[in-house]
C-alpha positions in Angstrom: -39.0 -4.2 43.7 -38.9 -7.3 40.6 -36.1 -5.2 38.4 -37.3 -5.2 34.4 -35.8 -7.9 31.8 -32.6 -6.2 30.1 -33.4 -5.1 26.8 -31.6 -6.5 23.5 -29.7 -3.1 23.5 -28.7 -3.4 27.0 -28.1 -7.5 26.7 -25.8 -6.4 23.9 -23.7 -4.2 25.8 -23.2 -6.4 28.7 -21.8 -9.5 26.3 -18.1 -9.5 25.4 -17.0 -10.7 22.0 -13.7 -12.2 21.2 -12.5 -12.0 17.4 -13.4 -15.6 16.2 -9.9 -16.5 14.7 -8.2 -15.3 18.2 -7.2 -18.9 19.1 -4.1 -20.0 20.5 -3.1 -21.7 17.1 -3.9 -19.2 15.4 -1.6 -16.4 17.3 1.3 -18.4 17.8 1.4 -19.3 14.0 1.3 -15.7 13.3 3.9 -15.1 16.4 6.2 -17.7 14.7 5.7 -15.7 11.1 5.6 -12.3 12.4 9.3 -12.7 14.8 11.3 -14.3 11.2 10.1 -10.8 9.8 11.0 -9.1 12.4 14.4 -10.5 12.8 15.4 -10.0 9.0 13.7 -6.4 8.7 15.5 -5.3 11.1 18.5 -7.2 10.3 18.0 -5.7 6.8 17.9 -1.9 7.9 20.5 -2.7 10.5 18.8 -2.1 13.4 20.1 -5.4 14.7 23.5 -6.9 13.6 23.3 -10.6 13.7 26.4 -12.3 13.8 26.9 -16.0 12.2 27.4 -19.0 13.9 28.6 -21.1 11.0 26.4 -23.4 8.8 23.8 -25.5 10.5 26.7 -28.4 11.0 29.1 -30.5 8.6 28.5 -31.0 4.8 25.7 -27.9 4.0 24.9 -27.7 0.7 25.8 -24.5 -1.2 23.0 -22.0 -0.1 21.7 -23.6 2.6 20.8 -21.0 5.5 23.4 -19.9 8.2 22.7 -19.9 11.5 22.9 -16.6 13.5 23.5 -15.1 17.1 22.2 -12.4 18.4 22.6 -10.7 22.2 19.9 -9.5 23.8 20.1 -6.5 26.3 19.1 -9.2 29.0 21.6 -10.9 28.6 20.1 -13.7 27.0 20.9 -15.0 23.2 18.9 -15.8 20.1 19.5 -17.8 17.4 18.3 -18.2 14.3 18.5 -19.5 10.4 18.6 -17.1 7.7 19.8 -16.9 4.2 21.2 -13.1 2.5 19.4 -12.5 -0.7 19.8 -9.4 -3.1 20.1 -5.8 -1.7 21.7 -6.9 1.1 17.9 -8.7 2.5 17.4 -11.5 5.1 15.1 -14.6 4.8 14.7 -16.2 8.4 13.0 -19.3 8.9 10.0 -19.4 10.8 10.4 -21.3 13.5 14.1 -21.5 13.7 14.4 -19.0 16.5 15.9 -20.3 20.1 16.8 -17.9 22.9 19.5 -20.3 25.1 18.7 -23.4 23.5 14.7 -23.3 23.9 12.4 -22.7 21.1 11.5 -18.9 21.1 8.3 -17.5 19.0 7.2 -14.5 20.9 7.8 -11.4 18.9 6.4 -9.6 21.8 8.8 -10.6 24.3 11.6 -9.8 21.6 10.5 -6.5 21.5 10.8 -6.1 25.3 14.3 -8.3 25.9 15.8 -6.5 23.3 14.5 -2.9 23.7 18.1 -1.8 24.3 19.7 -3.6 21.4 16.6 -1.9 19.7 17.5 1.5 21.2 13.7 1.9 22.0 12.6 4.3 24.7 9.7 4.2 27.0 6.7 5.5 25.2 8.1 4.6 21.8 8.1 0.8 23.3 4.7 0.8 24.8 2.9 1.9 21.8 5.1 -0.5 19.7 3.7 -3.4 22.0 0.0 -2.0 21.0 0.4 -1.4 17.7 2.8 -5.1 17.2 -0.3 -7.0 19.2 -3.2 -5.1 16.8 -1.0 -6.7 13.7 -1.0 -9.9 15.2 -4.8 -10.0 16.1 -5.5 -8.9 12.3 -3.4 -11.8 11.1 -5.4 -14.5 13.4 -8.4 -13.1 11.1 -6.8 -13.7 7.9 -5.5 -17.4 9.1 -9.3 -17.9 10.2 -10.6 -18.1 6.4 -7.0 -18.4 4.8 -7.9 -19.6 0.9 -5.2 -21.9 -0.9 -3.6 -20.5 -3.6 -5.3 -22.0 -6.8 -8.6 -20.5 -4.9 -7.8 -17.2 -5.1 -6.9 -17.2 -8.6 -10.3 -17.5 -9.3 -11.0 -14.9 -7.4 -11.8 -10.8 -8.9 -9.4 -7.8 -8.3 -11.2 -6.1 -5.1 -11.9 -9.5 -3.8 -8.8 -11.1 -4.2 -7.3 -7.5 -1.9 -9.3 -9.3 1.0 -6.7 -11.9 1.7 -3.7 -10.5 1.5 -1.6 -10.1 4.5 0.1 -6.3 4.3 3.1 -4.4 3.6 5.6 -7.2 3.1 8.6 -4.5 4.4 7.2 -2.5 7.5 6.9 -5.1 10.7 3.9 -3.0 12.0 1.9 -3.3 8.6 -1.8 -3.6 10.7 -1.6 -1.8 13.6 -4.7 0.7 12.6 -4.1 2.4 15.8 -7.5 4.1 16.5 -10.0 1.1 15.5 -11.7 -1.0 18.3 -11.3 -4.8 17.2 -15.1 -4.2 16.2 -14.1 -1.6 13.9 -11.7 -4.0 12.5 -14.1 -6.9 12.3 -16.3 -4.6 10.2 -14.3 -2.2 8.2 -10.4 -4.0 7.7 -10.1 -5.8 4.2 -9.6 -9.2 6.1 -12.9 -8.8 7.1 -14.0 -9.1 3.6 -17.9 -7.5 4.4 -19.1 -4.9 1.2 -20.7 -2.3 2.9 -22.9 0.4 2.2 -21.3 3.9 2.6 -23.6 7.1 4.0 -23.0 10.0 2.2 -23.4 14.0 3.4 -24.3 17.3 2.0 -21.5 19.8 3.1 -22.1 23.2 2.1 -19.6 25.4 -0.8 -18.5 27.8 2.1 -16.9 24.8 3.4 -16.8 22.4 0.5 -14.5 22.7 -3.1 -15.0 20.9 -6.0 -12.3 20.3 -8.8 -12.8 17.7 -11.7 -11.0 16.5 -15.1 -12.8 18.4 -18.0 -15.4 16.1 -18.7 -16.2 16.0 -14.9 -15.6 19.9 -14.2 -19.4 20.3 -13.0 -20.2 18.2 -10.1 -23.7 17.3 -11.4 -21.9 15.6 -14.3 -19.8 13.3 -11.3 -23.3 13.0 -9.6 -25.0 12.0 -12.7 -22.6 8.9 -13.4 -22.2 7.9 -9.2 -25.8 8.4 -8.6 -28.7 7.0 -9.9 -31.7 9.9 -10.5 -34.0 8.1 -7.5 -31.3 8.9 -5.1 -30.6 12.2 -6.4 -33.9 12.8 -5.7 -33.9 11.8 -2.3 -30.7 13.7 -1.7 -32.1 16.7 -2.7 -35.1 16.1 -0.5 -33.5 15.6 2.4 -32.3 19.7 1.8 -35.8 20.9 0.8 -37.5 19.2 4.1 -34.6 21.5 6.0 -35.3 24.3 4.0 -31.6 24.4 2.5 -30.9 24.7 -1.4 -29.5 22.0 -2.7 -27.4 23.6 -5.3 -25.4 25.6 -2.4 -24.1 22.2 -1.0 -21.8 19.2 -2.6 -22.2 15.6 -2.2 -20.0 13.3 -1.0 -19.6 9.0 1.1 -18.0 9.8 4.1 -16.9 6.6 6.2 -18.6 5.5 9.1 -16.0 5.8 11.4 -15.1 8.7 10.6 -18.6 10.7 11.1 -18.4 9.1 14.6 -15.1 10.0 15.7 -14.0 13.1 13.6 -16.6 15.1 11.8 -18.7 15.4 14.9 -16.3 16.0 17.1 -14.5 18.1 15.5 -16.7 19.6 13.0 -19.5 19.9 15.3 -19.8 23.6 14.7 -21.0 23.1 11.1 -23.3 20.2 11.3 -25.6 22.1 14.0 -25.5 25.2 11.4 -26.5 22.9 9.1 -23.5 23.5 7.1 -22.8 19.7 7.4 -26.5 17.7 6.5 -26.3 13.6 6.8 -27.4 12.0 4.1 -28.5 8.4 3.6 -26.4 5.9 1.6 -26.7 5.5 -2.1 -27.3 2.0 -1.6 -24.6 0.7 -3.7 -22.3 -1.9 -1.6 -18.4 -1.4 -1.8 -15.7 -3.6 -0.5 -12.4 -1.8 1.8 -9.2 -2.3 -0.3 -5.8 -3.4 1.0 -5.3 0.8 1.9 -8.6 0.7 4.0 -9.7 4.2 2.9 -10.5 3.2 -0.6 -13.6 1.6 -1.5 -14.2 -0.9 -4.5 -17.6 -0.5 -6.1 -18.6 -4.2 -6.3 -22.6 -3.5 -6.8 -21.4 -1.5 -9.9 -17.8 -1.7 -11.2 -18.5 0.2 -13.8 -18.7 3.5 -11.0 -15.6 5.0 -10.0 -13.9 3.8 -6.7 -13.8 6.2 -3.6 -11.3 7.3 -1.3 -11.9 8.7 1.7 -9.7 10.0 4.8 -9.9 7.7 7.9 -7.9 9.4 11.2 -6.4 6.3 11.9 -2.5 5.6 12.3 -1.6 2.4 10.1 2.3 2.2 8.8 4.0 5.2 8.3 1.3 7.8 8.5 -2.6 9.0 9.6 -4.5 8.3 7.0 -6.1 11.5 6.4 -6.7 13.2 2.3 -4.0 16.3 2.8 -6.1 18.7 1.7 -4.0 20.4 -1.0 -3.3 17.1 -3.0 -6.5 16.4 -2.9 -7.8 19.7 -4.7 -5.1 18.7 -7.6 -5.5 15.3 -8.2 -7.9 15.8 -10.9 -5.1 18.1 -12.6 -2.2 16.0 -11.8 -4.6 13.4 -13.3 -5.3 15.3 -16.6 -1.1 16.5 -17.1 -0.6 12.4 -16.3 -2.7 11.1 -18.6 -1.8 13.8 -21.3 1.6 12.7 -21.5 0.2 9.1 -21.9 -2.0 10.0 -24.1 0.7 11.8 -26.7 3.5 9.3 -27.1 2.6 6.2 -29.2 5.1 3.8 -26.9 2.8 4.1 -23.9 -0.8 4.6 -25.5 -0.4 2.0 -27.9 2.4 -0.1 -27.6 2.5 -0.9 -23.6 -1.4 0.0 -23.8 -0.3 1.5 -19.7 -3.8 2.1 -17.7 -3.7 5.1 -15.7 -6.3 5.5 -13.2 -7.1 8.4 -12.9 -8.4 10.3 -9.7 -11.1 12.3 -11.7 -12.8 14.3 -9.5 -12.3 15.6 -5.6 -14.1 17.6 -2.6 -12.4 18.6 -0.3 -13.9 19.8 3.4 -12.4 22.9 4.9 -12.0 23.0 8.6 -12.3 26.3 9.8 -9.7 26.6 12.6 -7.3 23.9 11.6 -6.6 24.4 7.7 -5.2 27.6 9.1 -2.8 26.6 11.5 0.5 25.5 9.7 1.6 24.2 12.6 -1.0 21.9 14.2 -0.2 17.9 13.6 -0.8 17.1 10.2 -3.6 14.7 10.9 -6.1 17.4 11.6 -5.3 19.3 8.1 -6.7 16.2 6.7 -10.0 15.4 8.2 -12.8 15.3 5.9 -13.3 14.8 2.1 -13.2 12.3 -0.9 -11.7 11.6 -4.1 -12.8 9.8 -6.9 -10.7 7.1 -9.0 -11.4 6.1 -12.4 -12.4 1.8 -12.2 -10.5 -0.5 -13.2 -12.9 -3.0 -14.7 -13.9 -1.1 -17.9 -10.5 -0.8 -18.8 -9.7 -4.1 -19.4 -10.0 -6.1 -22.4 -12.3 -9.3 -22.8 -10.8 -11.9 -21.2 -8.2 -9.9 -18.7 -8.2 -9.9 -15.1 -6.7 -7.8 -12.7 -4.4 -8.3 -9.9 -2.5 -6.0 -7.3 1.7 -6.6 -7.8 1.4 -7.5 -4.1 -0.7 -10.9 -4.6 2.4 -12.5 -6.4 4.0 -12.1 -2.9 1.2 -14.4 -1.0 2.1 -17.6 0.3 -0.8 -19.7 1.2 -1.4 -21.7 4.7 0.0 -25.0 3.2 3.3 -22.9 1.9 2.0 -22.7 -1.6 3.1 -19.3 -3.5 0.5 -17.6 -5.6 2.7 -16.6 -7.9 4.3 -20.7 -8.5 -0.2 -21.1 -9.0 -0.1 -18.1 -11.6 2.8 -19.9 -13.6 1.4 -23.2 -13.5 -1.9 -21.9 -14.8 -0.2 -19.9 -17.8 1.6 -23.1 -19.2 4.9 -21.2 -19.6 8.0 -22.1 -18.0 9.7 -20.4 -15.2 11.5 -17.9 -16.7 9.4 -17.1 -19.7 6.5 -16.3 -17.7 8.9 -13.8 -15.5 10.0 -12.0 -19.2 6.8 -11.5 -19.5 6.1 -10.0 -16.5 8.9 -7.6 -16.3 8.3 -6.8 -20.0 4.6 -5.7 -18.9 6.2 -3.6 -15.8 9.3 -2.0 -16.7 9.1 -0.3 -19.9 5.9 1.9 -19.2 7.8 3.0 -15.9 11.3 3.1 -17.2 9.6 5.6 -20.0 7.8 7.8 -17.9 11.0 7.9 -15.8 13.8 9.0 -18.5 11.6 10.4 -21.2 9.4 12.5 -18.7 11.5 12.6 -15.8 8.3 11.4 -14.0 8.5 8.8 -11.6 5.8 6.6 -10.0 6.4 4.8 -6.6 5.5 1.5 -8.0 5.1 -0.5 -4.7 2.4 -3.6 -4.5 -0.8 -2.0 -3.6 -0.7 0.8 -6.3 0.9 -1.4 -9.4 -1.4 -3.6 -10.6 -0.5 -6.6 -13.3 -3.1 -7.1 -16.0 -3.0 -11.0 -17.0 -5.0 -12.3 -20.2 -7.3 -15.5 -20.3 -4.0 -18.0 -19.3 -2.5 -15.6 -16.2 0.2 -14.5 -18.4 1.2 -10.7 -17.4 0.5 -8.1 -20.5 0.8 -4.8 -19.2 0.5 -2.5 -16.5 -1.8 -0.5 -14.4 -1.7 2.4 -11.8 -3.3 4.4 -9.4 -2.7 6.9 -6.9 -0.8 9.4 -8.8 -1.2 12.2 -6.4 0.3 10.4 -3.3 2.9 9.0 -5.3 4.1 10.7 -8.5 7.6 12.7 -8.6 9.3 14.3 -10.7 13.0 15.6 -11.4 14.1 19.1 -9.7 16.5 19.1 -12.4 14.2 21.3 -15.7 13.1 19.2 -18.5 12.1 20.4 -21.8 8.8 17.8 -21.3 7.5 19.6 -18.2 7.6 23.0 -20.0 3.4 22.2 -20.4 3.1 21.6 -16.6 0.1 23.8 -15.4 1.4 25.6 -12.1 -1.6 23.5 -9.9 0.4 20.8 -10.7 3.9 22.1 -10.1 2.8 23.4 -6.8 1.8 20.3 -5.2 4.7 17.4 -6.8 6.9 16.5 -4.8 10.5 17.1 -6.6 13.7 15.0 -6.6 17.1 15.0 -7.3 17.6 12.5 -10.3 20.3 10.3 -8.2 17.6 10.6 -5.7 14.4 10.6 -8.2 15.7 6.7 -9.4 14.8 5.5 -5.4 11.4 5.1 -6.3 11.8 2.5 -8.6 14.4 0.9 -6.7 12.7 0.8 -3.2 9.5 0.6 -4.5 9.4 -2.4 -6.7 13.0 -3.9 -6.4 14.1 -3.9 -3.2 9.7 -3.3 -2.0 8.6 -6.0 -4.3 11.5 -7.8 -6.4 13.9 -8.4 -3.1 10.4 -11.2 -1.8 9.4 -12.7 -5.0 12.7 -13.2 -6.0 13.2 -16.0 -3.1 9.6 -17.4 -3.8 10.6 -18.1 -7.7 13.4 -19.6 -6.5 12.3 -22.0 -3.9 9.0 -22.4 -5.7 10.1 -22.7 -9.5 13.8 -23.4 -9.4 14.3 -20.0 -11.1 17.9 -19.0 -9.4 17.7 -15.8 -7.4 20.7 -14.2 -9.1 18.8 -15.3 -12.8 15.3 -13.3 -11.3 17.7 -9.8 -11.2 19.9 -11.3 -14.9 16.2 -11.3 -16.8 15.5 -7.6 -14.7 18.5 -6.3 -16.1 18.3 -7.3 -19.5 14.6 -5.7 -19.8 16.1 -2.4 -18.6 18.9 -3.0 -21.6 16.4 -4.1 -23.9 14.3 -0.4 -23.3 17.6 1.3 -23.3 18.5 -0.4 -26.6 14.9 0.4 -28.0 15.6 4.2 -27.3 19.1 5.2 -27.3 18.4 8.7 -27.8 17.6 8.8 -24.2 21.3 7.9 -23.6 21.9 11.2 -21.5 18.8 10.5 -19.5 20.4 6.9 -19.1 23.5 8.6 -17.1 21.3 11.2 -15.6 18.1 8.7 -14.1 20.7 6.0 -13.3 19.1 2.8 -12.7 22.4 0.8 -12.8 24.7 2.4 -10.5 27.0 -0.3 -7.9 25.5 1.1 -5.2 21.6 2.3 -3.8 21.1 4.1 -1.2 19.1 1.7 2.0 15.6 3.1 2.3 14.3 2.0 5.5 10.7 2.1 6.4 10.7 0.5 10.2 13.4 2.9 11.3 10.8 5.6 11.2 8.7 3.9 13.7 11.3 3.1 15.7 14.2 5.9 15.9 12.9 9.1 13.6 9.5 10.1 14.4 7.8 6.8 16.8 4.5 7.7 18.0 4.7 11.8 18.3 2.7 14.4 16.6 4.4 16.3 13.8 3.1 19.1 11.6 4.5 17.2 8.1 4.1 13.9 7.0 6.9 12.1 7.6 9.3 9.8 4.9 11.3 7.1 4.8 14.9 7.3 6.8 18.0 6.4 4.7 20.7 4.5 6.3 24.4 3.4 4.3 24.3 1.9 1.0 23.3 -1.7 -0.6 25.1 -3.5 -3.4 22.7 -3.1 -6.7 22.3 -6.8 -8.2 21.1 -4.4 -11.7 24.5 -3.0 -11.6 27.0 -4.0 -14.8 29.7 -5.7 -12.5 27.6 -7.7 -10.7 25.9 -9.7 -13.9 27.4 -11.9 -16.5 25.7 -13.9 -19.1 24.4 -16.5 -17.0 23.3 -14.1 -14.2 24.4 -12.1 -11.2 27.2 -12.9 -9.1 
């Protein structure tokens, strides 16, 4: 018997796909830049205690990097160069690593030769190797199509998030554990493909709506998303089930999440037809840098959309916890009403605060209940909408994330050197201007409100006007990443008890970290090295020009003087935040009911701190 042709389905499951930057070039160039972060992250949170070797022979210039020695478990020994920065940080040189005196690039084999210097056990280990080899695939794909520098200043806010290259701090910043290379290829940032999301009906036994005021009926949301053709054909889709329309919400749902969470696990409801499919809107958005938020790039004028994905990528899953997502739209509302009330943010530093508006949030029957289940499944299905940041801006700004200034291009260019060129100003005036368009919105909100944001690179975003000089400030995410002090203020005597319930509180010693790790030692501790090396801007001037904007806010409010002692931002010493210790000692790769945090580990020395700065700088 003649067996039949293969059909195109069946042809297409036979044929294997490689990703198309996965080339040997490609990998060990990431291996080469991934093993120097390795090394000094580690080095930094001292999980590794490199020892130096003396300056790479006789007559090194003043700064020049050290070498260092490290032991491996196997006996063997690395080497390296590296030069000690601010807060204690290490900058190793790519390609300067030798293990006994041959050239060593495999951050891989590191992990497996050192795993007892690392203190790694088995399973922690073997899912480190996964989730370290995903990173490295994800960074062949960005090397593929890498853009120089003075290209992507041309480019828009959501496409510009496309080419970046990840948390510059965790090691493990793309691991995505739970997406196939294919789901990367379609749905990572790198992959730079708008997409067109499908959306569901979910019915109000299951489903809750909040929104700010002028959203607080969901028809009102649905008006402005949705234009009145597909709102017909929404409704439709009901009717021809025989299901009211008005007894169910609307909401995008991702892809991959349909496939490998709602039906699974809410399988139940969809064949009650509490859960109805829906067809897309039609309207193309592009994944952001936190690949569960969606950029409206069809229509920016339409709010951006954030939606949980179950997959593991840094620290956490990255589900919507299902509590924070019910009060964003209030956090948003008590936010933007303190903004809104004191001239010095409204219309002096002109702060944008984008505001997550509106929120539905899915109920799982059996889950939401269980306290103790792992987090991940109290966080499975729902979506919250963010305010855009286009129609915020003024003729002639543009937009771009605080972690851009960090990008170094394939031929070593920095993007932020490209910025300053671009502006005309010199070094150092165009850095004034930058910290004068971070640091006094935050440093407000911090010791007039004692209300802190996490002001890391993917959620702080520098506004620029026509030249690429830095104005002012915006920022999103306020329910993930909005504190505030456990100590009473008279300011939070108006907070409405949604919001109290679900902000996290701090200690004001404590309550200060966020600004610290967050944008000094998260963002600051990297750029810092780039101006210098880049623009000839000394490292120890970069933290002088810091300090003095913190003075010149202090000066420009000294009533706040007991809020100056109490939300200390100049203290000798900080407290070392470390993000890779989580994966590797605190929580690794198990299942825990509570999202987990950042470990702290011994002190640093504060380059902000009075001792450490004279008039030309820091010492």
């Amino acid at each position: 018997m003649t067996p039949s042709s293969p059909t195109p389905a069946e042809r297409s499951r036979s044929a294997l796909h490689t990703p198309p930057g996965l080339t040997g070039e490609h990998w060990d160039r990431a291996c080469r830049r991934l093993l120097a972060k390795m090394l000094g992250e580690f080095a930094y949170e001292e999980i590794i205690t490199p020892r130096p070797a003396g300056p790479d022979g006789p007559g090194s210039p003043e700064g020049a990097a050290t070498r260092y020695l490290l032991r491996l478990g196997d006996g063997g020994e690395l080497s390296f160069r590296a030069r000690r920065g601010a807060y204690g940080s290490w900058r190793v040189e790519a390609g300067s690593v030798t293990c006994d005196g041959a050239e060593f690039t495999d951050p891989l084999a590191f992990l497996t030769r050192a795993r007892d210097v690392l203190d790694l056990d088995g399973p922690t280990l073997g899912h480190l190797v996964r989730e370290l080899s995903l990173t490295l695939t994800a960074d062949t794909a960005l090397d593929r199509r890498a853009a120089t520098a003075a290209e992507l200043a041309e480019l828009g806010y959501a496409e510009l998030e496309g080419h970046q290259t990840g948390h510059p701090w965790l090691v493990l910043n793309k691991g995505r554990i739970g997406f196939t290379p294919s789901d990367s290829a379609h749905w990572a940032p790198e992959a730079r493909l708008p997409c067109a999301l499908p959306w569901i009906a979910v019915h109000t036994d299951l489903a809750a709506y909040r929104g700010v005021p002028r959203l607080a009926d969901p028809r009102e949301l649905y008006r402005r998303e949705l234009d009145e053709r597909t709102r017909t054909r929404f409704a439709a889709v009901l009717h021809e089930q025989g299901l009211d329309p008005d007894a169910y919400l609307w909401l995008p749902v991702h892809p991959w999440q349909w496939d490998e969470v709602v039906l699974p696990l809410h399988a139940p409801s969809v064949a009650h037809r509490l859960i109805v499919p829906l067809p897309s809107d039609g309207d193309l958005r592009l994944p952001q840098q936190s690949i569960r938020t969606f950029t409206n790039v069809d229509r920016p004028e339409r709010h951006t959309v954030k939606l949980p994905l179950s997959i593991l990528n840094t620290l956490v899953w990255r589900g919507l916890p299902t509590e924070r997502t019910l009060a964003a739209p209030a956090v948003t509302a008590w936010v933007q009403g303190l903004r809104d009330a004191d001239p010095f943010l409204r219309d002096e530093t002109r702060v944008v605060l984008l505001g997550e508006v509106a929120s539905v949030t899915v109920e799982h029957p059996l889950y939401d209940r269980l306290d103790d289940v792992p987090y991940q499944y109290r966080e499975l299905l729902g979506a919250i909408w963010r305010e855009p940041l286009q129609p915020r801006l003024d003729p002639g700004e543009r937009a771009r994330t605080l972690a851009s200034l960090l990008h170094t291009d394939a031929r070593g260019r920095a993007f932020a050197a490209e910025l300053v060129r671009r502006s005309g100003l010199a070094p150092e005036a165009w850095l004034r201007r930058l910290f004068a368009a971070l640091l006094p919105p935050l440093l407000h909100f911090l010791h007039r409100y004692g209300t802190v944001f996490s002001p890391h690179g993917e959620n702080t975003i520098v506004v620029y006007d026509a030249q690429d000089v830095p104005v002012r400030l915006a920022i999103k995410d306020f329910v993930d990443d909005v504190n505030v002090s456990a100590v009473p203020l008279p300011e939070h005597a108006g907070m409405p008890e949604e919001v109290r319930r679900v902000l996290l509180t701090e200690e004001p010693a404590f309550l200060t970290q966020f600004i610290h790790s967050g944008l000094f030692v998260g963002v600051f501790r990297y750029l810092a090295p780039l101006m210098d090396d880049e623009l000839g801007v000394p490292e120890e001037r970069f933290f002088a020009l810091v300090r003095e904007e913190i003075l010149r806010y202090q000066g420009r409010f000294p009533e706040l003087k007991e809020r100056y002692e109490l939300f200390d931002l100049l203290t000798e010493r900080i407290e070392r935040l470390c993000l890779n210790r989580n994966r590797l000692h605190l929580d690794g790769y198990r299942d825990r009911a509570d999202r987990p945090h950042a470990a702290v580990h011994g002190t640093v020395p504060n380059p902000l701190a009075a001792h450490a700065c004279t008039d030309d700088g820091v010492r």
